[in-house]
C-alpha positions in Angstrom: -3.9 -39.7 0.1 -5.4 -37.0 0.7 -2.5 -34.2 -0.5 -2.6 -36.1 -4.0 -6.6 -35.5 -4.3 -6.3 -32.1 -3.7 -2.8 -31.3 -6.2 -5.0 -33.4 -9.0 -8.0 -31.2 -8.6 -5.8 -28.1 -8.2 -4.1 -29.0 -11.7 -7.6 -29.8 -13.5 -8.6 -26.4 -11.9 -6.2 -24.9 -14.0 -7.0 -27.0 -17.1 -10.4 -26.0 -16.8 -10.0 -22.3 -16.1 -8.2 -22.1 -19.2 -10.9 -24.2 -21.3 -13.2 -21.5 -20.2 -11.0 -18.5 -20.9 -10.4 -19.5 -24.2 -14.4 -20.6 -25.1 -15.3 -17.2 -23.5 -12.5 -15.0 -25.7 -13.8 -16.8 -29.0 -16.9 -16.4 -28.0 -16.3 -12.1 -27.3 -14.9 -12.5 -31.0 -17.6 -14.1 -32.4 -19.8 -11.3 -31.2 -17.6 -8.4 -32.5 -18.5 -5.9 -29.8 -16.8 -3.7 -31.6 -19.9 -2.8 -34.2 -21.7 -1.5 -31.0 -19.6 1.3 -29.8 -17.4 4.1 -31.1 -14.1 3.2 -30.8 -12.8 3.7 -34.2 -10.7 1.9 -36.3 -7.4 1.6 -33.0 -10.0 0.7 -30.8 -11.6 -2.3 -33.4 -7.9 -3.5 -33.9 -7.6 -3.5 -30.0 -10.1 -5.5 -28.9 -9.8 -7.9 -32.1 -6.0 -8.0 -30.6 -6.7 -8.8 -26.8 -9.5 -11.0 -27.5 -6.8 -13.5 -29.2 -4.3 -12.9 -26.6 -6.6 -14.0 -24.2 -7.6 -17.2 -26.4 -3.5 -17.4 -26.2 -3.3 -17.4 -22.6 -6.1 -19.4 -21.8 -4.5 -22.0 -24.2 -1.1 -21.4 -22.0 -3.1 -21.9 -19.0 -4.8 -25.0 -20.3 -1.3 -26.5 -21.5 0.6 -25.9 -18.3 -2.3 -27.6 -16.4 -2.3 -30.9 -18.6 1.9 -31.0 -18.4 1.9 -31.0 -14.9 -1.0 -33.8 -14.5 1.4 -35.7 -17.3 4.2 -35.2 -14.7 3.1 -36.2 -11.8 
């Protein structure tokens, strides 16, 4: 009983890790950081870039979590 308690909290662990990665990546892109410092027009496209593919992982993350809860 108590091995199932701890897989099911693992797994929404993981569910909620990626909720946060992709609330905190939209929220970095929202901001636009990038009007603050002098990266130049790479550096702009860079961030822009890695702040969606975090969004994309966290939404990864998020989905493998849920898939395995549906699983089990």
């Amino acid at each position: 009983m108590v091995r199932g308690t701890t897989t099911q909290w693992k797994t929404w662990m993981v569910v909620a890790v990626g909720t946060f990665v992709v609330l905190a990546s939209a929220g970095t892109l929202v901001g636009m950081p990038w009007r603050y410092t002098a990266v130049g027009g790479v550096g702009t496209v860079l961030q822009i870039l890695g702040g969606i593919a975090a969004i994309g992982i966290g939404v990864v993350l998020a989905w493998l979590g849920v898939t395995s809860v549906r699983k089990k």
